[in-house]
C-alpha positions in Angstrom: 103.7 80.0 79.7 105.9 81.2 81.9 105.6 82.4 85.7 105.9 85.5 85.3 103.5 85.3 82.0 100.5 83.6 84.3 101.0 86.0 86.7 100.6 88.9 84.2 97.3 87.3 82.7 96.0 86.6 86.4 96.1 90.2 86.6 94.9 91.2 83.8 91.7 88.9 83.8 91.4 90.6 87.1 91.3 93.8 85.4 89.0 93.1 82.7 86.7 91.7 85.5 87.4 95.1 87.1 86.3 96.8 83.8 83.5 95.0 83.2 82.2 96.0 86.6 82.5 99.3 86.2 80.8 99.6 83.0 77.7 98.2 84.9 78.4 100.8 87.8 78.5 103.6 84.8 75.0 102.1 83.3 73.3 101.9 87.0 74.4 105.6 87.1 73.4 106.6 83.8 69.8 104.8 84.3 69.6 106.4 87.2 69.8 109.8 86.0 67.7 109.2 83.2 64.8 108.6 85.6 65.2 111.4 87.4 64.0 115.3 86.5 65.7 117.0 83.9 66.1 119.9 85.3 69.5 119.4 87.8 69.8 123.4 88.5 66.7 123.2 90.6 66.9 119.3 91.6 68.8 118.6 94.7 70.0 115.5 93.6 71.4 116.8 90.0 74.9 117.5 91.5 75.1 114.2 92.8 74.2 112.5 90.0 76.3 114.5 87.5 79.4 113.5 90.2 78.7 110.0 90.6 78.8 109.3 86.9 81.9 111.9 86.2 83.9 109.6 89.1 82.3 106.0 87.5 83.8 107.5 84.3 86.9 108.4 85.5 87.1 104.7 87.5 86.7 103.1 83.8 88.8 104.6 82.1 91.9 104.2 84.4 90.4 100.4 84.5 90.3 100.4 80.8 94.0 101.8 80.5 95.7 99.3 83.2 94.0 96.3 80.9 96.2 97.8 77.9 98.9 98.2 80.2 98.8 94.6 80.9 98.1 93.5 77.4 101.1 94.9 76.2 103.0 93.7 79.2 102.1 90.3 78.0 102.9 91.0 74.6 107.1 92.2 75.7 106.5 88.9 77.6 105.8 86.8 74.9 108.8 88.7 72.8 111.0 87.7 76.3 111.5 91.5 76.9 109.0 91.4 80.0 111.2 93.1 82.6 113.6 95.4 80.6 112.9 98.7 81.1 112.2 100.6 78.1 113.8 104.0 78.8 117.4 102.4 79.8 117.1 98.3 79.0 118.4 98.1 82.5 116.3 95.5 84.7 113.3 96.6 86.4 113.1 95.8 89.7 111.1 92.7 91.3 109.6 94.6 93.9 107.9 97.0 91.1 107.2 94.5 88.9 105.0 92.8 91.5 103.6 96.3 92.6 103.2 97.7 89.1 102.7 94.3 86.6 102.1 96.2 83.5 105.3 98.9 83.8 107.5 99.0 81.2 109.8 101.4 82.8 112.2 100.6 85.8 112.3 103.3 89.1 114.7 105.7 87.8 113.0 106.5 84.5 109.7 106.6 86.1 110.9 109.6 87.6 
């Protein structure tokens, strides 16, 4: 495995850790509104609830996406393309590499 292969599946274990955190975040939410009244036009803490689950949601899913943006990362890293950008085949920078592990795209065609 190469360097820049452990370092992709450092962060993605991270990630998935990330995910499966969230999911328990989602299920404390969810639980919680289940034990509260059904009725969240007249409850005062309906809003709150219906927020802190849309945002746990949202938190999951863009948790969810960076682990398949890492998977496939590893997957052009395995096929030694890890580092090409995909919209020129130019290189893609170091410093975005490290900020951005799972980009397949270098600076310019990100734009």
């Amino acid at each position: 495995m190469t360097s820049g292969s452990t370092e992709l599946a450092t962060a993605r274990a991270a990630a998935a850790e990330r995910v499966a955190d969230l999911r328990r975040e989602l299920d404390d939410v969810i639980a919680s509104a289940s034990s509260t009244t059904g009725d969240d036009e007249h409850d005062p803490e309906g809003a709150t609830i219906g927020f802190e689950r849309a945002q746990a949601q949202s938190l999951l899913d863009r948790a969810v996406a960076r682990v398949g943006e890492l998977d496939a990362a590893l997957a052009r890293a395995e096929r030694g393309d890890y580092g090409r950008c995909a919209g020129c085949g130019g290189p893609i920078g170091a410093e975005r590499l490290a900020a951005r592990p799972g980009t397949d795209r270098c600076i310019d065609c990100a734009r």
